[in-house]
C-alpha positions in Angstrom: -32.6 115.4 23.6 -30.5 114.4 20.3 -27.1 113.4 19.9 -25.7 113.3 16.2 -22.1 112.3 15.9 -19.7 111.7 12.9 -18.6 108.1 14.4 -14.8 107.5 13.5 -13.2 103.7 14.3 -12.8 103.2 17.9 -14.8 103.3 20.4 -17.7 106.7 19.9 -19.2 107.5 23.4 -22.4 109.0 23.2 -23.5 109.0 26.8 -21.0 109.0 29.1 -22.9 108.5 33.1 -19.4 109.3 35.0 -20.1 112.9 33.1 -23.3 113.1 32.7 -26.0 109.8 31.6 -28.7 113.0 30.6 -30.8 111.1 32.7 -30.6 107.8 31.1 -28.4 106.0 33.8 -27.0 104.6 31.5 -23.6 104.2 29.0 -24.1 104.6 25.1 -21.4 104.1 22.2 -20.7 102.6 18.8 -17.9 100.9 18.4 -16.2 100.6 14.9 -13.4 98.3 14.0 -11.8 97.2 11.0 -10.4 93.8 10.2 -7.3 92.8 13.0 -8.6 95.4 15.2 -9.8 94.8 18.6 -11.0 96.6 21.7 -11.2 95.6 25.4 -13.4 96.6 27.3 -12.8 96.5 31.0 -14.5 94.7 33.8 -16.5 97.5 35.6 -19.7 98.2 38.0 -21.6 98.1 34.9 -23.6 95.3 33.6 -22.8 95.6 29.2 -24.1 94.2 25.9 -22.5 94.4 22.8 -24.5 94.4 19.7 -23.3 93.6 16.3 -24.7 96.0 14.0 -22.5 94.3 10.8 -20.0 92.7 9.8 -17.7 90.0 11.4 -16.2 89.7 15.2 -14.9 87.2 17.7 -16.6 88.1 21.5 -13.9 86.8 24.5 -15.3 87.0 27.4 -15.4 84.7 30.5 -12.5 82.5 29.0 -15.0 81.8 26.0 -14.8 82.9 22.1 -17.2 83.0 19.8 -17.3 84.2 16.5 -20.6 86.1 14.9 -21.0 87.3 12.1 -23.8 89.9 10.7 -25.2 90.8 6.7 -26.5 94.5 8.2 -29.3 95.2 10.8 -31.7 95.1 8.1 -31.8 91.5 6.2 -30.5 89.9 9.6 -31.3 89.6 13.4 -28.2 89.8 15.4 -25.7 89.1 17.9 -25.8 90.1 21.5 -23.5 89.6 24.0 -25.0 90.6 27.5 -22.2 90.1 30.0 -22.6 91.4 34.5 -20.4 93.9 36.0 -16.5 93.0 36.7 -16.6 90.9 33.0 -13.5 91.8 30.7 -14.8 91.8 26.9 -12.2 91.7 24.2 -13.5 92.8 20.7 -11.6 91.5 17.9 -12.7 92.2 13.9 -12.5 89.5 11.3 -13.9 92.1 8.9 -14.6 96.1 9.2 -17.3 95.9 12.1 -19.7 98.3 14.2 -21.5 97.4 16.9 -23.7 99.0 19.5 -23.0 99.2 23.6 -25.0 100.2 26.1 -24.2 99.8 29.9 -25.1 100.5 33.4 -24.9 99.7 36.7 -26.2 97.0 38.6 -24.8 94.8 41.9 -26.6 91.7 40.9 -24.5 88.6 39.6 -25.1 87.0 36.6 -24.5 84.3 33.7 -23.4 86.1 30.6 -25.3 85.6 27.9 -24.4 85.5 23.9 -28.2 86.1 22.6 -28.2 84.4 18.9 -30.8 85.6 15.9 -32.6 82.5 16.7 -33.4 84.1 20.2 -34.7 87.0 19.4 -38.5 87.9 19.7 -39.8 89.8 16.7 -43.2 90.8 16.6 -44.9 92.2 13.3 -46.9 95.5 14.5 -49.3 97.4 12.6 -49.7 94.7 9.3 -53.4 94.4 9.8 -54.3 97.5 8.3 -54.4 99.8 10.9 -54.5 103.3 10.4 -53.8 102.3 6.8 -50.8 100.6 7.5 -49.2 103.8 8.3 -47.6 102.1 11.6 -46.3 99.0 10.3 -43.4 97.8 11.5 -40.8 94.9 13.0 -40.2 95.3 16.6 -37.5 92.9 18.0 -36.7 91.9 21.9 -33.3 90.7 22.7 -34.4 90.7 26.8 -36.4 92.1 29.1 -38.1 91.9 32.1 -40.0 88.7 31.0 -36.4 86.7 30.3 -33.9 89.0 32.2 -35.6 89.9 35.3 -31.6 90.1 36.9 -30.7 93.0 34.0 -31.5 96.7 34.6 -31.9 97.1 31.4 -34.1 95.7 28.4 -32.9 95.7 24.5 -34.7 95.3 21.5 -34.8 96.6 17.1 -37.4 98.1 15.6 -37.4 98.0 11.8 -39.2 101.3 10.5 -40.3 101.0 6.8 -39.9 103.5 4.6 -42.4 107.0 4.8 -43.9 104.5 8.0 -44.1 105.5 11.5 -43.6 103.8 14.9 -44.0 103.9 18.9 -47.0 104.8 18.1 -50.0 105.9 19.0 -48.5 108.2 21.3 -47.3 106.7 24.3 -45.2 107.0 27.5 -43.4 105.4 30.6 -41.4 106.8 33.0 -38.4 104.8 32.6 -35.3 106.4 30.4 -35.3 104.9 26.8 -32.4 105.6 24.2 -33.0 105.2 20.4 -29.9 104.7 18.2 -31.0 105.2 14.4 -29.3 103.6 11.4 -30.8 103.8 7.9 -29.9 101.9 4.7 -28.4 104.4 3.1 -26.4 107.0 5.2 -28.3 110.1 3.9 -31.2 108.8 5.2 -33.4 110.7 7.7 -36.6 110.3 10.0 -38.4 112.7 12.3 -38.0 111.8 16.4 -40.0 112.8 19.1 -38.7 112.9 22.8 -39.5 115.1 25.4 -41.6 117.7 24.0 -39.3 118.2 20.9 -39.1 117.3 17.7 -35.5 116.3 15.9 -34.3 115.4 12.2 -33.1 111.9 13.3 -29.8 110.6 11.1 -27.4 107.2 10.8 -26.0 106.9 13.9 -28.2 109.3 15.7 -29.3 108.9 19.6 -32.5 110.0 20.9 -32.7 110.3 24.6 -35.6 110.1 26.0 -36.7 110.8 29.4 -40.4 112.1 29.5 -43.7 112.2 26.9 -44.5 110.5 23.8 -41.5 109.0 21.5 -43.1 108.5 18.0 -40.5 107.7 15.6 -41.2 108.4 11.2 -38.9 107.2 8.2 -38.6 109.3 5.5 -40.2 107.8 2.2 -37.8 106.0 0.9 -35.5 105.4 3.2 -35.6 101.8 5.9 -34.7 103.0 9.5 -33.4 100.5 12.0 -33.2 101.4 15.7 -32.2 100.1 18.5 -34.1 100.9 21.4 -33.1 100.3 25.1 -34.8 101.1 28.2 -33.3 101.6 31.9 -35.5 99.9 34.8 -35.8 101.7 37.7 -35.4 101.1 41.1 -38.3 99.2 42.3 -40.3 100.1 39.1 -38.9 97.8 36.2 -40.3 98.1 32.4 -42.7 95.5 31.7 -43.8 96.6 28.7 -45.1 99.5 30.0 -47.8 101.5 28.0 -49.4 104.5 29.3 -51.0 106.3 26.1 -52.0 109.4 25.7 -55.3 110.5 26.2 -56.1 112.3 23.6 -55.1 110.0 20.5 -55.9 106.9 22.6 -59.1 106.6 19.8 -56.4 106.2 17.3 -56.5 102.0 18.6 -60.7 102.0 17.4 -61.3 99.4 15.2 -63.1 102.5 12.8 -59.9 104.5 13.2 -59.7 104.8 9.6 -63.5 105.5 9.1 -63.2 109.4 8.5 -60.1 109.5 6.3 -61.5 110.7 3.0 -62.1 108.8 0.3 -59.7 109.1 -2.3 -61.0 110.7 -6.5 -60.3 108.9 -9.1 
């Protein structure tokens, strides 16, 4: 499943679980604010994080303000505010802002947490030449299981390079992941594959995915940014679960790139 929306300041809901999570479990949105604006958010059964795409907010939460501020998703790692259910969150914009929110529920109590760039986990993927460095990429952890065992959810960025693609080889876990795509420019596009089919992925673009492989391509020229969150599930939590498919699971030989053809001069 894909959701493409035209995002307009305010609060954009792109899952909605009290209608129907499209079997995420989970509550996705972009929020978008301009300077002097704010937005509260409610205290709920819903665990939330709040993740600052770009520009410039103050997070209240818990009696406690912080400012953060963010270049774009692309020359920066970012804010994250991950907060337990019944928490109010007021959103307030020193400069025009957007930011990403994911939620859902979860009984267990908490200490909020304001995640900093200096906390998050990036691992450079696919720079070693394989498969001709047609899979390299950034991928970036916020929290999971390993550091947030009390979450039901994990969070992370993956920086796709132009014409590159990612989540790949072809994999799968059966736990519900959502992709939300930005691109540095906004007529930039990718291909995305979730559940069989195979979508034109855009700025501010959600893929859902539920079931089989979710391989992810930039266009050539255009730098794709994604957020990608994953929903534990009841007694079976994500950690880092991998199960790849069969049949391009030689893609991960050492001579994967043996029978490409040599190129003419």
């Amino acid at each position: 499943m894909y959701i493409q929306k035209n995002a307009v300041k305010g609060y954009n809901s792109y899952i909605d679980s009290k209608k129907d999570d499209c079997g995420t479990m989970m509550d996705v949105g972009l929020l978008i604010l301009d300077a002097g604006e704010s937005f509260v958010f409610p205290g709920t059964e819903s665990e939330a994080l709040f993740l600052l795409f770009c520009g410039k907010v103050r997070f209240k939460w818990n009696g406690i303000e912080r400012d953060c501020s963010r270049k774009n998703e692309f020359e920066e790692d970012g804010w994250c505010l991950h907060v337990c259910a019944g928490t109010e969150v007021t959103i307030t914009a020193l400069a025009h802002s957007e930011l990403y929110v994911q939620k859902t529920i979860n009984e267990r109590s908490f200490e909020s947490r304001l995640y900093a760039p200096s906390d998050v986990i990036v691992q450079h993927a696919g720079n070693k030449g394989e498969l001709m460095g047609c899979m390299r990429r950034e991928i970036k952890t916020f929290f999971d299981y390993d550091n947030a065992p009390y979450s039901n959810m994990v969070l992370g960025e993956v920086l796709n390079f132009p014409g590159k693609w990612s989540s790949y080889p072809p994999h799968h876990h059966p736990q519900p992941e959502v992709y939300f795509h930005r691109f540095d420019k906004p007529q930039g596009f990718g291909v995305s594959f979730a559940g069989g089919e195979i979508f034109k992925s855009a700025h501010n673009g959600l893929t859902v995915i539920t079931s089989g492989f979710h391989s992810q391509g930039a266009a050539p020229g255009y730098a794709m940014c994604y957020v990608w969150g994953i929903r534990h599930l009841d007694g079976d939590p994500w950690k880092k679960t991998r199960i790849d498919d069969k049949e391009h699971a030689w893609l991960w030989e050492s001579d994967a790139n043996d029978h490409i053809f040599k190129e003419r001069q």
